[in-house]
N, C-alpha and C positions, 0 to 999 in steps of 0.2 A: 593561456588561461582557458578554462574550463567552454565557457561561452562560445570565446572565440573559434574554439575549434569546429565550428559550426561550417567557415569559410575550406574548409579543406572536403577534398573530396569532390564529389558531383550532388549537387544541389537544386538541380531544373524539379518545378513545385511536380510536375506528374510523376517524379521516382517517390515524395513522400508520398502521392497520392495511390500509386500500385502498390507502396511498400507497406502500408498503414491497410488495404484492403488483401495482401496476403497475410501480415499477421492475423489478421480477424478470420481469414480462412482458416489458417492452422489452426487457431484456437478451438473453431468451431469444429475441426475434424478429429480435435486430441479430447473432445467431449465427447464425440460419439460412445465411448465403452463405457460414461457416464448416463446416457440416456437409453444405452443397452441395459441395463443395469436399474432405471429406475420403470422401465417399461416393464421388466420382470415383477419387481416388487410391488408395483403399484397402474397396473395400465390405463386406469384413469388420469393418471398424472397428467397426461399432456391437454388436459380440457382443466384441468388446476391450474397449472402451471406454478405450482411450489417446489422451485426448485429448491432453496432452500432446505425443504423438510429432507431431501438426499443426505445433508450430514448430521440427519440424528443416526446413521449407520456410523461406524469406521469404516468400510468398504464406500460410500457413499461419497464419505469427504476423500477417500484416497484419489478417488476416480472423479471426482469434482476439480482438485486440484493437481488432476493431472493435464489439463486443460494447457494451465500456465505454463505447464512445463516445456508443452509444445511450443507455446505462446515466447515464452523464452530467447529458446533458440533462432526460434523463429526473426527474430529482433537483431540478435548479432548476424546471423543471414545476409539479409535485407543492408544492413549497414556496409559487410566487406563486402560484397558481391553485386549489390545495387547502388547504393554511394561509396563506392570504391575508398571507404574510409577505415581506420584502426578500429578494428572493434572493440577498443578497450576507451575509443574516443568520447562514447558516450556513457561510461562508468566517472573517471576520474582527467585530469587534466595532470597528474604526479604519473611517472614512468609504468609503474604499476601498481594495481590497487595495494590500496592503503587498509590494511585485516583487520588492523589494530582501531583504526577509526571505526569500523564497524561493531565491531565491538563491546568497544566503549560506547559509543551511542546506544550500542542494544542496552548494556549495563545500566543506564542511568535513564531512561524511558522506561527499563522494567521496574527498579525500584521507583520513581512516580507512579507507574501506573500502578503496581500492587499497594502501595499508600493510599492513591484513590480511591481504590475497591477496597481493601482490609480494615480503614481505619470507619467507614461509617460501617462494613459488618458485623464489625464485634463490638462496635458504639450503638449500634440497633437491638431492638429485642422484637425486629419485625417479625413473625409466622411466613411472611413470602421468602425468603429466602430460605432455601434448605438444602443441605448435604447431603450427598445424592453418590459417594463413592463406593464404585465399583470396581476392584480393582484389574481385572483382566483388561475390561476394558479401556479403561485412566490411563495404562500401562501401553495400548496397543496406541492410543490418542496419543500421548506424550510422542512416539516412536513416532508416528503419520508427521505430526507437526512439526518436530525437530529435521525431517529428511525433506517435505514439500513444502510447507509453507514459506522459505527462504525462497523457490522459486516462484511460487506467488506472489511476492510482496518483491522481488526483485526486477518481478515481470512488469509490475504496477511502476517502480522509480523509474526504471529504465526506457521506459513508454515516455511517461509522463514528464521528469524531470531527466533523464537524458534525451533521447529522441525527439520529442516533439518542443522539450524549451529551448533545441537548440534551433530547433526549426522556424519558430518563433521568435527567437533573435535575431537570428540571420533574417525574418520577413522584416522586423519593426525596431532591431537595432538596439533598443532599450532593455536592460535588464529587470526592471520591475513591470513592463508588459509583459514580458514572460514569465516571472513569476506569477502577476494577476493572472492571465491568459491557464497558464496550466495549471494553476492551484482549482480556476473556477470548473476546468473542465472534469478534474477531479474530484473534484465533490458533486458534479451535475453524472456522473458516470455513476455514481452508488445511490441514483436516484429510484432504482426500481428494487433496491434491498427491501427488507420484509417491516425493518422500524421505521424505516421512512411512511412506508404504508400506514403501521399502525400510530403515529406519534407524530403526521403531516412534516409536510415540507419545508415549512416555517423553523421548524423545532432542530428538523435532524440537516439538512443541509448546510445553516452554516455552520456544524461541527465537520461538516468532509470536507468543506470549503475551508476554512480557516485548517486544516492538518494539512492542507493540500501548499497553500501559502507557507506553511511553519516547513515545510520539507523545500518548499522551493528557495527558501532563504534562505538555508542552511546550504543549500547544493550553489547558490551563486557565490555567497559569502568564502565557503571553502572550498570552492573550486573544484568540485566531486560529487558525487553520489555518495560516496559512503555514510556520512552520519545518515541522509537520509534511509539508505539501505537499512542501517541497524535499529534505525527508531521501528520504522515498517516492521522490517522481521519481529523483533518484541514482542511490538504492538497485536499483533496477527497473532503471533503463538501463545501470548496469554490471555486473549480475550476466550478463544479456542479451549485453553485445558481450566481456566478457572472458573469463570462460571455462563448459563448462558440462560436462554428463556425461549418461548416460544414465537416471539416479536425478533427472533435473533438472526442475522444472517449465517450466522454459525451456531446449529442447534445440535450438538458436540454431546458428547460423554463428559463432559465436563461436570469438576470436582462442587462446585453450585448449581443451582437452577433457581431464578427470578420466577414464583408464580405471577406476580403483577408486577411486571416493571414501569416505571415511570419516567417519562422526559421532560424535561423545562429548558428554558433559556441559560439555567444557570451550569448547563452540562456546557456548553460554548464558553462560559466564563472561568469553566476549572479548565477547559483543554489550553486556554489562551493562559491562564496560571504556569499551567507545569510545563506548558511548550513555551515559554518565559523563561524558564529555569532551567529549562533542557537546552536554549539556548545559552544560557550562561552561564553554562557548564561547562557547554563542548566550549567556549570559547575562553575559558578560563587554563583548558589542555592546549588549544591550537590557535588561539590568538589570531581570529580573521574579523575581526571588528571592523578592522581599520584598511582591510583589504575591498575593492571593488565598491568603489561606488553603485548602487542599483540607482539610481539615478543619470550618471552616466551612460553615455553609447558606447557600445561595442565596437571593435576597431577590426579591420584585415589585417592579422598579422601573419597572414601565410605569402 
């Protein structure tokens, strides 16, 4: 099972500890031709420190997210060469990944989330929201986010809900400390994004916290990364081309723009809805309901 295979390999805490401080190296060295890049455009920048405002470019976001890409590899590295383990050990617990689960999870995350967004903007007769399509650009966007944004958001499960829940099982044995454990660190991670800033901590936190949770259940439950993979990718690429604002961590070409956007409580209340129903969806294909106790310990079965 997915957990389990925590036990395999080399596991002494100082290889997560060098291997978690070389991934953040690479990351930070496959940014560099992103801070080449926004030193040009803006050399004030680093007394700003908005990074964000890098992807109202398409060159910005390419080289923003070419970071993760490093980040990436960096990750399978670290696992066959430093825990001497299958690199494929912290994607899926099935012989090999599973396409069609990814897939389908992106499928069915994309149409909730375009439901969530299309149905209050053509139900609104708000002025803040306006169409803003350009088409070279929309055109050059869609291309950026269909090739990188899968390794960004792949960078992110494989971190979080491969490598370090497995990490975290193997410390504390229990399957829902490891999902609490990495759901919370993932939403404490998107704490210096730009709505956080503008919409407080209170407001946007436990929306990273509770998706961080809803992907960590899906990866215990079904013994993989993949749904979580494909909700992320979706999730990423349509916030990216449909609409965005200036409160946005992704301030994109995108085919909307939010002059005043707005947050409340009840943005946590739609996410915990449609991640409701994106659970019981995927389990209506793949029937892991009744699989893995999260309340149960984890066993050696190597």
């Amino acid at each position: 099972m997915f957990l389990e295979q925590a036990y395999s390999g080399k596991n002494q805490w100082y290889l997560y500890i060098f291997s978690l401080l070389f991934i953040f190296m690479t990351t930070q060295i496959g940014s560099l031709p992103l801070v080449g890049y926004m030193l040009r455009e803006n050399p004030d920048i680093l007394q700003t420190g908005d990074i964000s405002a890098a992807t109202g470019t398409n060159t910005g976001l390419a080289l923003s997210l070419f970071s993760f890409v490093a980040g990436f590899f960096a990750i399978f590295y670290c696992v066959k060469y430093i825990h001497r383990k299958q690199p494929t050990s912290i994607v899926t617990s099935r012989q090999k990944t599973d396409w069609g689960r990814i897939f389908f999870a992106a499928g069915i995350w994309g149409i909730l989330s375009l439901a969530t967004l299309l149905i209050p903007l053509f139900t609104s007769n708000s002025p803040d929201i306006i169409l803003r399509f350009e088409p070279l650009n929309f055109f050059i966007l869609v291309l950026i986010s269909l090739l990188l944004f899968p390794f960004q958001t792949s960078f992110e499960e494989l971190l979080f809900r491969g490598y370090l829940m497995q990490w975290t099982a193997y410390l504390f044995k229990y399957r829902w400390v490891a999902i609490l454990i990495t759901g919370t660190l993932f939403g404490l991670m998107h704490g210096a994004n730009p709505e956080v800033k503008e919409f407080g901590i209170w407001i946007t936190i436990p929306q990273y916290i509770l998706m961080g949770l809803i992907l960590g259940y899906v990866t215990v439950k079904d013994d993989g990364t993949e749904l979580a993979l494909g909700l992320h990718m979706a999730n990423n690429i349509l916030a990216a081309i449909t609409i965005t604002s200036d409160s946005s961590a992704l301030q994109t070409h995108a085919l909307f723009k939010n002059l005043h956007p707005v947050a409340s409580w009840t943005d946590t209340l739609v996410i915990l809805i449609i991640g409701t129903i994106f659970i019981w969806s995927c389990n209506r294909k793949y029937h892991f309901m009744n699989k893995n106790n999260i309340r149960e310990k984890i066993q050696n079965i190597s």
